[in-house]
C-alpha positions in Angstrom: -5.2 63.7 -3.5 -7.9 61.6 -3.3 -10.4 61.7 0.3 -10.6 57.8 2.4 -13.8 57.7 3.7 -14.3 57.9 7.3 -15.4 54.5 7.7 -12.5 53.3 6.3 -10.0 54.9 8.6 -11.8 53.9 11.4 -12.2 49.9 12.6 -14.5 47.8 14.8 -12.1 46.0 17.8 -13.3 42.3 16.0 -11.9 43.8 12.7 -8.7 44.9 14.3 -8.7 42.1 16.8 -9.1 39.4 13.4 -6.6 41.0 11.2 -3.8 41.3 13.6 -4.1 38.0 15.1 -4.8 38.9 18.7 -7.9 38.7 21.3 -10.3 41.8 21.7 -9.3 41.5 25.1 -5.8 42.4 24.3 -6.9 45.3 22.6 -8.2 46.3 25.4 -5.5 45.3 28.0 -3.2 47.6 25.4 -4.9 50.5 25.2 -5.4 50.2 29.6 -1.5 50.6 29.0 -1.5 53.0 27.0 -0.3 51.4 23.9 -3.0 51.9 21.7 -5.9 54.7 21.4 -9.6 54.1 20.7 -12.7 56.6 20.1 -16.0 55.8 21.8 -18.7 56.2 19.1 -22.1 57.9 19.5 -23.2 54.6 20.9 -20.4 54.3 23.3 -18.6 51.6 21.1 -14.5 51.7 20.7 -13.3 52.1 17.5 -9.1 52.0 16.5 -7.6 53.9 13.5 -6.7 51.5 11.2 -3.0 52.3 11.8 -3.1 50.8 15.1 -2.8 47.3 13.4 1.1 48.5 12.5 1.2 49.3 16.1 0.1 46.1 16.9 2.2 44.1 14.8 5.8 46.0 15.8 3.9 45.3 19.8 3.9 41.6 18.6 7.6 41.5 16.8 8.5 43.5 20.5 7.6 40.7 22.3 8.7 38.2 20.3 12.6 39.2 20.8 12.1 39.6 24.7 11.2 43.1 24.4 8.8 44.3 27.2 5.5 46.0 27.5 7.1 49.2 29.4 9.9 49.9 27.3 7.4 49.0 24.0 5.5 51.8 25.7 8.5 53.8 26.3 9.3 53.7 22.4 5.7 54.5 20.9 5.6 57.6 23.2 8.5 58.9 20.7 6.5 58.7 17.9 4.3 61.7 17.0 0.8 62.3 18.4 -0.8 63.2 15.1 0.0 61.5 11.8 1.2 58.8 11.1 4.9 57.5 11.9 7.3 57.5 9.2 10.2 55.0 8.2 12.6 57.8 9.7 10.7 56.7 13.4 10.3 53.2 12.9 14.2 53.4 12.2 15.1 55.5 15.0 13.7 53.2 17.6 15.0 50.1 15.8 18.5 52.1 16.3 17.6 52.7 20.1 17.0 49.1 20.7 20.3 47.5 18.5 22.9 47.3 21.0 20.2 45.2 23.2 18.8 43.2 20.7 22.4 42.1 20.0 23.3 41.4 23.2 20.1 39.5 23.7 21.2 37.3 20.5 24.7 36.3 22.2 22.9 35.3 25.3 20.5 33.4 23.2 23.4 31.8 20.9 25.8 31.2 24.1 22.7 29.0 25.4 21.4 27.3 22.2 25.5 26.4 22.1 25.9 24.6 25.6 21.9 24.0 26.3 22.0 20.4 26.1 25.7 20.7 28.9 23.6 22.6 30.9 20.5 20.2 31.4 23.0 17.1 31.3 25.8 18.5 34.0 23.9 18.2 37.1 25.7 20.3 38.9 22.5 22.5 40.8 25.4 24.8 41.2 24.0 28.8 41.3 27.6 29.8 42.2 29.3 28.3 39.3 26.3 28.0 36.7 26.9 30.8 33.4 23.3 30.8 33.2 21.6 31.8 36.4 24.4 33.4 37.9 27.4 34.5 35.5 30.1 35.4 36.9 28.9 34.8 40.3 27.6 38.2 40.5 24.9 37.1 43.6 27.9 36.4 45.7 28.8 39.9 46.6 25.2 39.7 47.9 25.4 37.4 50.7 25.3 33.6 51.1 22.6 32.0 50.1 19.4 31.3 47.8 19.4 35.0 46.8 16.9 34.8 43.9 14.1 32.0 45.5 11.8 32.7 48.4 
């Protein structure tokens, strides 16, 4: 098998930042979460393996369904420490996170389907509205603006 050179396993944060689309700050406000992993050169500069731009992209899809940071976090900590993930873990989590991705598409569908209702009705009603309160699941709270200061 052939060798990679070190330098091209390891990445500069502008390299990383550039290719997957983010700021170096968000590098950096990921790894503080523990999302991503750097190493601190000889002259103290971070450096990401150049696997962390997959990381970073299934951290970006995440998002973009609604998916957040601390349950992102709670799926990468499955994955091994060393080595790289396989299609095996990539498929497992997707299988983890099915049954609320699909609920999160009805919601979605159920509001595309009776958005323009909702904004036209009027009715300012947080007992009766499907949206901020289905079901009127807040009543069994107490009267009241239970969800606003």
């Amino acid at each position: 098998m052939p060798q990679v050179h070190e330098d091209a396993i390891w990445l500069k944060p502008g390299q990383v930042a550039e290719r997957a689309g983010v700021a170096v700050s968000t590098l950096h406000y990921y790894e503080s979460l523990g999302l991503i992993r750097s190493r601190r050169t000889a002259g103290n500069r971070r450096e990401y393996r150049r696997d962390t731009l997959r990381v970073l992209a299934f951290v970006r899809a995440s998002q973009r369904v609604g998916i957040g940071l601390d349950r992102i976090k709670e799926a990468l900590g499955k994955l091994p420490e060393e080595g790289l993930p396989t299609k095996k873990d990539w498929a497992r989590i997707s299988r983890e996170w099915r049954d609320d991705l699909d609920d999160r598409i009805e919601h979605l569908v159920a509001l595309r389907d009776r958005f323009s209702n909702c904004i036209g009705c009027g009715c300012l009603s947080l007992k009766s509205c499907p949206y901020s309160n289905p079901d009127d699941i807040l009543g069994a709270d107490g009267h009241g603006a239970l969800r606003f200061p």
